[in-house]
C-alpha angles and dihedrals in degrees: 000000000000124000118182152192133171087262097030141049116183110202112174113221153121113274126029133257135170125186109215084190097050100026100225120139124209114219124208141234116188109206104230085235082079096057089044090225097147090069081050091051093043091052098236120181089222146037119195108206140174122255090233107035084057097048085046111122113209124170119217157184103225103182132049089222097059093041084053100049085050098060094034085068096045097050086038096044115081091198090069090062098131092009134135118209135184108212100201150132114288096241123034107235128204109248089237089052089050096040087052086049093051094039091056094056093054085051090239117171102199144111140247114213112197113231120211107236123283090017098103123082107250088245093070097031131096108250091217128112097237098179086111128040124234103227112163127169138217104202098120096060090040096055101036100034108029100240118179126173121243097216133032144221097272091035088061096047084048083050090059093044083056098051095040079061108051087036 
């Protein structure tokens, strides 16, 4: 799906972009398979997951809301005119520290047992190539726009509780 503007171009897909020359920014959708949030939801006693995969670091936009503030400001905001922003999390957390966190909030008891590389079926494993981190920052936005997030960390761990509920 493509959406466009003259200032602003929307392309869903997995991984993340952005054109200093053009201007367009690329925003992403993360499939739920990556944060391995259907084994939380299914209550499973244990998540096999690859080393690297759990010592990833991979910064994101969680919610919709926040992702579209943040443009909103950008596209609004005369002084963005030939800027680039990440709009992210303040502090890059590890996938197996989000996945915990998410994981407290749905009350699950399991554990996660770390997996040397190579060592998973393909099938439970997280097709990404996890030998650098993504960290990206969004200190830019943040200083010259003013950019806060409407929900925080915990808010959006209490977010999947809620849905794990009405689903």
């Amino acid at each position: 799906m493509m959406l466009s503007s003259p200032r602003l171009r929307f392309k869903w897909l997995v991984g993340c972009c952005g054109n200093s020359d053009t201007g367009f920014i690329s925003i992403v959708v993360i499939v739920q398979h990556y944060f391995k949030l259907k084994p939380l939801r299914d209550s499973r006693s244990v998540i096999l997951l690859d080393e690297g995969y759990a010592n990833w670091l991979w910064t994101h936009g969680y919610i919709m809301e926040d992702v579209a503030y943040g443009i909103a400001l950008a596209v609004t905001d005369e002084r963005a005119t030939g800027r680039l922003y990440n709009i992210t999390e303040p502090q890059t957390r590890t996938m197996l520290d989000f996945i915990h966190a998410i994981g407290e909030q749905l009350n699950w008891k399991g554990m996660i047992i770390q997996v040397p590389y190579g060592h998973l079926p393909d099938e439970l494993g997280i097709p990404l190539h996890t030998e650098q981190n993504i960290i990206v920052e969004s200190i830019r936005i943040r200083e010259e726009l003013g950019y806060r997030e409407a929900f925080s960390f915990e808010e959006v761990q209490e977010i999947f509780r809620w849905n794990d509920l009405v689903r």
